[in-house]
Kinemage of the C-alpha trace (Angstrom):
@kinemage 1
@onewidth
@group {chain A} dominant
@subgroup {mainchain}
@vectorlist {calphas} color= white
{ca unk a 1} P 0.000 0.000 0.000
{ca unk a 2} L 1.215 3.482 -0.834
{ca unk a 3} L -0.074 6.723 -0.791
{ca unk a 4} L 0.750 7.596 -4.032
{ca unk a 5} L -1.552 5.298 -5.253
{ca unk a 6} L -4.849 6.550 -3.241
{ca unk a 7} L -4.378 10.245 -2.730
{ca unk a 8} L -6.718 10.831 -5.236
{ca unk a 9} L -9.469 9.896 -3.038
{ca unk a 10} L -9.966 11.946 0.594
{ca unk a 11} L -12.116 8.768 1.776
{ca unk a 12} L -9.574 6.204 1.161
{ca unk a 13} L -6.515 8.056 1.939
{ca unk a 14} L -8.301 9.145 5.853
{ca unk a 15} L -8.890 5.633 6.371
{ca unk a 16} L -5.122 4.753 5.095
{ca unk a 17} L -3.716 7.574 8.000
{ca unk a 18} L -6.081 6.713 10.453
{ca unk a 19} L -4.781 3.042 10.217
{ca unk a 20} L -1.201 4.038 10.180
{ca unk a 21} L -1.913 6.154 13.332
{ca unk a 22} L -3.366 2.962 14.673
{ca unk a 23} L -0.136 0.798 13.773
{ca unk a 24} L 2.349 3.375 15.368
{ca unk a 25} L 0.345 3.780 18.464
{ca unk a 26} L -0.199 6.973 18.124
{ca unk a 27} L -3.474 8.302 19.294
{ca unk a 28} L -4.590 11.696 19.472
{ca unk a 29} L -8.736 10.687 19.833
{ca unk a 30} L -9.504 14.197 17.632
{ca unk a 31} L -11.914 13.679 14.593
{ca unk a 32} L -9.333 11.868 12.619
{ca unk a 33} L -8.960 8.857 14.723
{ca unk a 34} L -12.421 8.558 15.703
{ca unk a 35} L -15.407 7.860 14.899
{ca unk a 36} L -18.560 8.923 12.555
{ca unk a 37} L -19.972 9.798 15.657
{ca unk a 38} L -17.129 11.511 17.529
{ca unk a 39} L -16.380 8.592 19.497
{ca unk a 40} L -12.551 7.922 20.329
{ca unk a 41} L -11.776 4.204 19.241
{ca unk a 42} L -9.320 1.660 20.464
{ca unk a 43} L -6.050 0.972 18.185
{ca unk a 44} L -6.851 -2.784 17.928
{ca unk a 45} L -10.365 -1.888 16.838
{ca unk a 46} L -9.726 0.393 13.406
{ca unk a 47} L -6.694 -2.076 12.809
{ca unk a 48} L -9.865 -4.633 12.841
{ca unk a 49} L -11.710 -2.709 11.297
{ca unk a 50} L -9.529 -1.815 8.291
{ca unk a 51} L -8.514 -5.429 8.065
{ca unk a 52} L -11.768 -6.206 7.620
{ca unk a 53} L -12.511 -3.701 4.819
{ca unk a 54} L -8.980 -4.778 2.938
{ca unk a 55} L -10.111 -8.611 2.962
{ca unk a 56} L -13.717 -7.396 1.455
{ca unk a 57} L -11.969 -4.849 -1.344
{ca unk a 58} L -9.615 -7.750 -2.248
{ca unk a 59} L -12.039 -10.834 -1.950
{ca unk a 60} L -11.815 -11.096 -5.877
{ca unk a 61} L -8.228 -11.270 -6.141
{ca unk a 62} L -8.160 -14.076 -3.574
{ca unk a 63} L -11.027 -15.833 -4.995
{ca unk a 64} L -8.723 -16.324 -8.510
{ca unk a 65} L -5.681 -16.885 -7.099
{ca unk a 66} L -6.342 -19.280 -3.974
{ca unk a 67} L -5.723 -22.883 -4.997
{ca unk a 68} L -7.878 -25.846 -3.623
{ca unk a 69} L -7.295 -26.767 -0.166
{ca unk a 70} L -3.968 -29.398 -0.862
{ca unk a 71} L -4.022 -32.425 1.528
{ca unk a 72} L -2.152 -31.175 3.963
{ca unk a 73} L -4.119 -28.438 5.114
{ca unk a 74} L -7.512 -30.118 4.581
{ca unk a 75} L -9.253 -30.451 7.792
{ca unk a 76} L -11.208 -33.691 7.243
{ca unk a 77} L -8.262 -35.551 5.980
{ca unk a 78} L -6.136 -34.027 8.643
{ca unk a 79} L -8.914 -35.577 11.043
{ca unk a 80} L -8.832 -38.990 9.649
{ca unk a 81} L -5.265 -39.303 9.332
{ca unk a 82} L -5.258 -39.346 6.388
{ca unk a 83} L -2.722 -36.420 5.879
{ca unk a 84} L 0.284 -34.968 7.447
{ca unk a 85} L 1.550 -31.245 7.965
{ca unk a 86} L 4.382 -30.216 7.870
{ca unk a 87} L 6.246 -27.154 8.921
{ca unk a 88} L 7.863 -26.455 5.574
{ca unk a 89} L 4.325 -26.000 4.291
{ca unk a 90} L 3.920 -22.709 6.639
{ca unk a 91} L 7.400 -21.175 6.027
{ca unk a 92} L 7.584 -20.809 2.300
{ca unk a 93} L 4.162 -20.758 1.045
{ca unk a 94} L 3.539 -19.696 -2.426
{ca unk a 95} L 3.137 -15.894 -2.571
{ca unk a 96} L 1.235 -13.191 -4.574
{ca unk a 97} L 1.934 -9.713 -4.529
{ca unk a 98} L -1.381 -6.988 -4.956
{ca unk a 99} L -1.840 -2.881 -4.794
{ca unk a 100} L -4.167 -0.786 -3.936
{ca unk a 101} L -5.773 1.499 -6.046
{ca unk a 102} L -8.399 4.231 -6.590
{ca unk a 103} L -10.967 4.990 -9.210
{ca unk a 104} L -13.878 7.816 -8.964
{ca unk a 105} L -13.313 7.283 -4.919
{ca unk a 106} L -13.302 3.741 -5.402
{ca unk a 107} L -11.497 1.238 -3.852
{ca unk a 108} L -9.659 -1.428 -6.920
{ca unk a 109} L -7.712 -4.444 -6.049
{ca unk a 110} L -4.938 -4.986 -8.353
{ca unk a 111} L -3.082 -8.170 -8.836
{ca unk a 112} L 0.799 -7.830 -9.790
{ca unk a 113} L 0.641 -10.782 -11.794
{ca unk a 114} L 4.244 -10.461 -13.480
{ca unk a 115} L 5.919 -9.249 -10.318
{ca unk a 116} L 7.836 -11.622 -7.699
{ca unk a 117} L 7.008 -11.410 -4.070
{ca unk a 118} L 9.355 -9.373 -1.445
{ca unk a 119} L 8.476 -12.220 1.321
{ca unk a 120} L 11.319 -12.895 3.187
{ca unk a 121} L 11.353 -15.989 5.155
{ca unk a 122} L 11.478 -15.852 8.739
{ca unk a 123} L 14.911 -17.325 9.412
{ca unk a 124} L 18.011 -15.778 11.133
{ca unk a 125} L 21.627 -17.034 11.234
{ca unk a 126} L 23.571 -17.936 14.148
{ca unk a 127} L 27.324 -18.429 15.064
{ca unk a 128} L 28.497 -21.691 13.657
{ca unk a 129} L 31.199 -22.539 16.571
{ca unk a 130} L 27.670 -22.035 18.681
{ca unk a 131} L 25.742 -23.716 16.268
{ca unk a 132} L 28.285 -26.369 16.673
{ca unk a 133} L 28.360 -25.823 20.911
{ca unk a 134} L 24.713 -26.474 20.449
{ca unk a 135} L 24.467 -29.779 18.584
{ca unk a 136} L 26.186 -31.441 21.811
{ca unk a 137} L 22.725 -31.192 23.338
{ca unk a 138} L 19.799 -30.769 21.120
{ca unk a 139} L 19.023 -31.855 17.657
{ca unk a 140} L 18.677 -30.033 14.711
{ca unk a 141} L 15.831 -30.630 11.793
{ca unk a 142} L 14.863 -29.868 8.858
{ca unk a 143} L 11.446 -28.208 8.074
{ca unk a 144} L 10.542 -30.996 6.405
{ca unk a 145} L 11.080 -33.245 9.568
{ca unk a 146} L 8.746 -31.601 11.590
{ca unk a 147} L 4.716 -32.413 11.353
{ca unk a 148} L 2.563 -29.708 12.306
{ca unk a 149} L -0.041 -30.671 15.409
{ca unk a 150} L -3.325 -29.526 15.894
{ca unk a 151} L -6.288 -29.916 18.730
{ca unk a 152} L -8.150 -28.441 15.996
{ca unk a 153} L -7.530 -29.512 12.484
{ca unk a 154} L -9.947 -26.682 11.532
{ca unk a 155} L -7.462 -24.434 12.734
{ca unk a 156} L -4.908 -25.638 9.862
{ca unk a 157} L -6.280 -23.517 7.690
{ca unk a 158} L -6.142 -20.089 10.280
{ca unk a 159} L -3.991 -20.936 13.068
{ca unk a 160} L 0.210 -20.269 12.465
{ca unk a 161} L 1.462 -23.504 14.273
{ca unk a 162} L 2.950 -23.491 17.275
{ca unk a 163} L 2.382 -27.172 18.350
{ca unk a 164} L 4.405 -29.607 16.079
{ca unk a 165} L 5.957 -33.405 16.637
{ca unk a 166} L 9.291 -34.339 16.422
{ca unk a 167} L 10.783 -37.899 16.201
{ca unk a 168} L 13.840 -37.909 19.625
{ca unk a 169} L 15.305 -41.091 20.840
{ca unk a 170} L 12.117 -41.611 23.012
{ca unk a 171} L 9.980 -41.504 20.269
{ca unk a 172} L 7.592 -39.144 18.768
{ca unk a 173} L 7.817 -35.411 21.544
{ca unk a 174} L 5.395 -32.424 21.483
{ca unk a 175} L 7.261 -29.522 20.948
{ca unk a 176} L 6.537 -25.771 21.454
{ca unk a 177} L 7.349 -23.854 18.165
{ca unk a 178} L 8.566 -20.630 18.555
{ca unk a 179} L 9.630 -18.286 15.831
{ca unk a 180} L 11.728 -15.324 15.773
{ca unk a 181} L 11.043 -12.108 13.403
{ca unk a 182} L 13.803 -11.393 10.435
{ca unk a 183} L 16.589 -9.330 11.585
{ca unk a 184} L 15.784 -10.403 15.353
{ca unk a 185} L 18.986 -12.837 15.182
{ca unk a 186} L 19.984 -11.175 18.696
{ca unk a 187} L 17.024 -12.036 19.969
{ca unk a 188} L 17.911 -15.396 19.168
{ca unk a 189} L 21.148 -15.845 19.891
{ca unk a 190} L 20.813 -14.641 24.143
{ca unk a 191} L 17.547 -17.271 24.150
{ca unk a 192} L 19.805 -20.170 22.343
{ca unk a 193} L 22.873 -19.170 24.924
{ca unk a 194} L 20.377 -18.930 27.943
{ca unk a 195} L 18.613 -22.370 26.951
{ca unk a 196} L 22.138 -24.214 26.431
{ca unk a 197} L 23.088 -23.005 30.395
{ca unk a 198} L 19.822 -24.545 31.177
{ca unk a 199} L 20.840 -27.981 29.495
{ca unk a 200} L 24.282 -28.159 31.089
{ca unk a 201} L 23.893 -29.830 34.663
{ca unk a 202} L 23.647 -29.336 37.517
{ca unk a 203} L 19.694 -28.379 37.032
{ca unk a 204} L 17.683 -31.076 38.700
{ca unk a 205} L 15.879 -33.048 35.403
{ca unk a 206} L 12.223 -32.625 37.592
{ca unk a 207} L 12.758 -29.014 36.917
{ca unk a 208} L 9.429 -27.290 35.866
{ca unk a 209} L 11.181 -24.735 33.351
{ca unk a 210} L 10.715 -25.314 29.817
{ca unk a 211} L 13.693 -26.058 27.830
{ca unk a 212} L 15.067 -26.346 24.678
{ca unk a 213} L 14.745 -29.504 22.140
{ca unk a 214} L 15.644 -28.924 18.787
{ca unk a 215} L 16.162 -26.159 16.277
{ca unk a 216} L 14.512 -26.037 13.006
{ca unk a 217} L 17.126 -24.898 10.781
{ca unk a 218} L 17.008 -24.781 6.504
{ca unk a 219} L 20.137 -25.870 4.005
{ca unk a 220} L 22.408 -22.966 4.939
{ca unk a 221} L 22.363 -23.240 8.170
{ca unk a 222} L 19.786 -19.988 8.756
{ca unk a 223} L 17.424 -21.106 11.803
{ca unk a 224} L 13.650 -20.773 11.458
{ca unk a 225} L 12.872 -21.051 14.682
{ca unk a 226} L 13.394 -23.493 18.449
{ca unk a 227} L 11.476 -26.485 19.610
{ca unk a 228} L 10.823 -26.276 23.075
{ca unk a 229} L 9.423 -28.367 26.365
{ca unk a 230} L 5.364 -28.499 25.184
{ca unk a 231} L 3.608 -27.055 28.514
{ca unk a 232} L -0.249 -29.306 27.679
{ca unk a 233} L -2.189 -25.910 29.014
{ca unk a 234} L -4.373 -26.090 31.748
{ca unk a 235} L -7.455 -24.067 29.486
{ca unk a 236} L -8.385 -23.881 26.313
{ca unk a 237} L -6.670 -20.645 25.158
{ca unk a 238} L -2.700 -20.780 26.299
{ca unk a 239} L -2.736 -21.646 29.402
{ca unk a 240} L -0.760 -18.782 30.616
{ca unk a 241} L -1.066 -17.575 34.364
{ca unk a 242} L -1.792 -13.994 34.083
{ca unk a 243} L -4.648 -14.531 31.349
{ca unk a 244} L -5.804 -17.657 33.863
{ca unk a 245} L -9.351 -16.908 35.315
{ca unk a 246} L -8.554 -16.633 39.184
{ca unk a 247} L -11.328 -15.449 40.164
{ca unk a 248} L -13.088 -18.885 40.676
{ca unk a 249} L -9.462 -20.602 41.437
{ca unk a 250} L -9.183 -21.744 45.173
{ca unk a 251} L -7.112 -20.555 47.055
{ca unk a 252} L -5.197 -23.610 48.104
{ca unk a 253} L -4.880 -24.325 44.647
{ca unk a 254} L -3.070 -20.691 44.022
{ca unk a 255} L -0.928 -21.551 46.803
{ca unk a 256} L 0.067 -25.301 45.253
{ca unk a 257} L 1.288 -22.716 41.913
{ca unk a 258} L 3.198 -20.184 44.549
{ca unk a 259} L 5.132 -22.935 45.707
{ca unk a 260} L 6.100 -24.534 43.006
{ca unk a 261} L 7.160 -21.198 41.441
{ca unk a 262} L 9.134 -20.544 44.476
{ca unk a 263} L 10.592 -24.216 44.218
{ca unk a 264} L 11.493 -24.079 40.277
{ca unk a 265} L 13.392 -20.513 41.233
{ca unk a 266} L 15.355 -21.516 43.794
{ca unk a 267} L 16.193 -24.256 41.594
{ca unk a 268} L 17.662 -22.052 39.458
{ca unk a 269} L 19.616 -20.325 41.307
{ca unk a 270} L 20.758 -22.994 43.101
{ca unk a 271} L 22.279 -23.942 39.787
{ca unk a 272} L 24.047 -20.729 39.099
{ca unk a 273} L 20.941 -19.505 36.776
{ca unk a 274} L 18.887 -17.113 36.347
{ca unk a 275} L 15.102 -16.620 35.229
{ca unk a 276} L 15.392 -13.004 34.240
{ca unk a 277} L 11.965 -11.803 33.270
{ca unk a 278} L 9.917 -12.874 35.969
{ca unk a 279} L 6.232 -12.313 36.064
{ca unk a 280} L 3.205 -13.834 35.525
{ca unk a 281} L 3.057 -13.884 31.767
{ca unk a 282} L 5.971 -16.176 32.150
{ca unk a 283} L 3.971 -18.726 34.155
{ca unk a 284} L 1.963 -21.578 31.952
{ca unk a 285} L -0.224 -24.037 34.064
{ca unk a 286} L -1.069 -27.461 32.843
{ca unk a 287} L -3.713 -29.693 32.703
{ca unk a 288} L -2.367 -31.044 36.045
{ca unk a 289} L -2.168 -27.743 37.313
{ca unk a 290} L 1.315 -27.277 37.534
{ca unk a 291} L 3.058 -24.272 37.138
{ca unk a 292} L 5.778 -24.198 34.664
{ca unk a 293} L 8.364 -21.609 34.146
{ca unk a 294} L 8.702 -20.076 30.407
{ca unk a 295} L 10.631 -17.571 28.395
{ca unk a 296} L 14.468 -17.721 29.401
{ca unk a 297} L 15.238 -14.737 26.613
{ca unk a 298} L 16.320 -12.386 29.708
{ca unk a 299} L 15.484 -8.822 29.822
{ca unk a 300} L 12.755 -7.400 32.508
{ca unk a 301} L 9.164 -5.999 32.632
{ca unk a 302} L 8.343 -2.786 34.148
{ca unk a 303} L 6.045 -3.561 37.558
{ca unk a 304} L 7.252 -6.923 37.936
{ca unk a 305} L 11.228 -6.271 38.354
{ca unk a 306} L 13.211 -2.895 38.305
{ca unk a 307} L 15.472 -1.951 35.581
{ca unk a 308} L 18.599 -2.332 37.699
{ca unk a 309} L 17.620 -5.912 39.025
{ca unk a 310} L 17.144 -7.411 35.353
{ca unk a 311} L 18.574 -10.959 34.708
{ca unk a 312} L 19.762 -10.851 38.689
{ca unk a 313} L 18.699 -13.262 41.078
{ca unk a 314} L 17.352 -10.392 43.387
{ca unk a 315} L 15.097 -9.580 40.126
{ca unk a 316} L 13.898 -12.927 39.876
{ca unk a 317} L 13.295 -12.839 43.740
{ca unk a 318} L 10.942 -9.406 43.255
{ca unk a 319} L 9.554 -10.541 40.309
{ca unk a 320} L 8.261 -13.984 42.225
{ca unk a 321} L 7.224 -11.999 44.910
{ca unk a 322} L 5.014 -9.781 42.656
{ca unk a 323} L 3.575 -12.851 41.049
{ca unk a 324} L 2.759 -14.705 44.564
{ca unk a 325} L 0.901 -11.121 45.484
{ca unk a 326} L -0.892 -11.307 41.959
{ca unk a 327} L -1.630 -14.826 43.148
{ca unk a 328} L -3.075 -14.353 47.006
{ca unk a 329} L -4.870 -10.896 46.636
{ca unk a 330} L -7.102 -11.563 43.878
{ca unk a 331} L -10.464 -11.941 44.804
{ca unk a 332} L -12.057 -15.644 44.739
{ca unk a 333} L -15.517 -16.966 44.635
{ca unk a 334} L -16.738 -20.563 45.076
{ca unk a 335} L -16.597 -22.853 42.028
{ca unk a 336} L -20.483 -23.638 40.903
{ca unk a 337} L -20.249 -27.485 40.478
{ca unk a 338} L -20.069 -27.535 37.174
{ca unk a 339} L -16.624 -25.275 37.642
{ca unk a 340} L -14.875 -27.834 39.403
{ca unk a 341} L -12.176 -29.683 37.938
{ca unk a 342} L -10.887 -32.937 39.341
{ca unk a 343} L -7.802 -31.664 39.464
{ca unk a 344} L -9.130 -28.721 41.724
{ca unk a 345} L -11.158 -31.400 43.296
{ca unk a 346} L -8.088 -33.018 44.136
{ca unk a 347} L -6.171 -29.790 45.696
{ca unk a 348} L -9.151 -28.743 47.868
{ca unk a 349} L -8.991 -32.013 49.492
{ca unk a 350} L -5.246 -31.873 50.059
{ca unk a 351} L -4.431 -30.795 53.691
{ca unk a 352} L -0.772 -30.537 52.999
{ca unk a 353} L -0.832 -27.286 51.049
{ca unk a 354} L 1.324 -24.537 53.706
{ca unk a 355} L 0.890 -21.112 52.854
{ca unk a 356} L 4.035 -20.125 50.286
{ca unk a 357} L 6.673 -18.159 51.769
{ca unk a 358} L 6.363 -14.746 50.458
{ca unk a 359} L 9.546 -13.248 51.649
């Protein structure tokens, strides 16, 4: 999308600016960035909004290019078994390239048909003496090694994955997928060097912290992206603490998660290591309802551990802290029965559940 190619039309070019505004964050709630009615509007909702209206101007141009669902994307196969996805599948899909015009203040989708795509694949390269460093512990594969997983198979068609299977010497392992944008080979390089301390003993094995299993890297040697401990969430959505429900979650059951967050911690640092950004986003809870420890890429989060204390063991120690507040001092009403979980079931009746130690 460019200017150039709308500012014949005030209509279309105010919706273009109001949904850069919207991208950059920044929101002045006059008459330009609201709406019809005067009303200020959230960033999320004109950058839905304006999605929304792209998809409908270009629905055409999809319709002729979009191929027929292949195999490995088709949800009934995928159901039967009868197909298999794979993670090379996602990272270099086909591409088309399309521009927005205008004509008499109207909106026309135009397919580039004889012009290549400026997609760059989301891979990064890393150091090859760490690369090397690296292969004494975890495994490396090939795209086409890795099979996509889904609870859905419905959502193989709008999901990115994030839940793929890998073959290890025990046998086929749920992994965690996680990518890393182009460029962000920093990034990657501090998580891959914080995730190989984790590997090296002494860590105790029964460790709730997710680690590192594999990297999916392509011929070259460029990495698309780290296979990691898969945390089977606790509800439907990710599973992570902060976004958890609380309010109907009993309180020994909060305290069972304090502890163990306490316990995985000291852990740690009883190992030499440190968490580094500590708070509750970083918490995942599993169908078991433990609490598992995630995201070992450093760096802090302002209200959960001071800029001085980051990737310190005193920062980890204020961040926990923070977390077992968040924890306590929500408020909590009783589970109707059709709440209750056995596993919750299970922690209510437990009489051996001390209050955490909150120091």
């Amino acid at each position: 999308m460019s200017r150039f190619f709308i500012c014949n039309s005030p209509t279309v070019e105010s919706r273009y600016r109001k949904f850069i505004a919207a991208v950059r964050g920044h929101y002045t709630y006059d008459g330009d960035m609201a709406t019809e009615q005067g009303e200020a509007q959230h960033p999320e909702e004109v950058l839905d909004e304006f999605h929304d209206w792209l998809i409908t101007v270009f629905e055409p141009v999809f319709l002729d290019v979009a191929p027929d669902i292949p195999p490995c994307f088709d949800p009934v196969k995928l159901a039967r078994g009868e197909a298999r996805a794979l993670l090379s599948e996602y990272l270099f899909p086909e591409q088309h390239r399309c521009r927005l015009e205008v004509e008499n203040d109207r909106p026309i989708p135009i397919y580039m048909r004889d012009e290549e795509s400026e997609f760059s694949a989301p891979l990064n390269d890393i150091d090859p003496a760490f690369a090397q460093e690296l292969g004494q512990y975890v495994r490396f594969f090939y795209p086409s090694s890795v099979e996509v997983s889904f609870r859905n198979p419905e959502h193989a068609l709008s999901y990115e994955p994030t839940r793929v299977l890998i073959e290890l010497d025990s046998g086929p392992t749920s992994c965690f997928f996680k990518t890393f944008a182009v460029g962000d080979y920093l990034g990657l390089d501090k998580e891959l060097r914080a995730h190989l301390r984790v590997l090296k003993p002494p860590l105790a094995p029964d460790a709730r912290v997710v680690r590192l299993h594999g990297v999916v890297v392509v011929d070259g040697g460029d990495v698309a992206g780290i296979l990691l401990t898969y945390v089977n969430h606790r509800n439907e959505n990710d599973g992570l603490l902060f976004e958890d429900h609380l309010l109907h979650t009993p309180i020994p059951l909060r305290q069972r998660w304090a502890r163990q967050i306490q316990e995985t911690v000291e852990q740690l640092h009883n190992a030499g290591l440190v968490w580094g950004d500590a708070k509750a986003e970083n918490i995942m809870i599993d169908k078991n309802n433990d609490a598992w420890l995630v995201d070992f890429g450093g760096g802090y989060t302002k209200g959960w551990v001071d800029e001085d204390k980051a990737d310190t063991k005193e920062g980890d120690l204020q961040g926990v802290a923070k977390i077992v507040a968040h924890l306590l001092n929500e408020p909590y009403e009783s589970h109707s029965g059709s709440d209750m979980t056995e596993s919750d079931e299970e922690c209510l009746s437990s009489n051996h559940l001390p209050a955490p130690d909150t120091r």
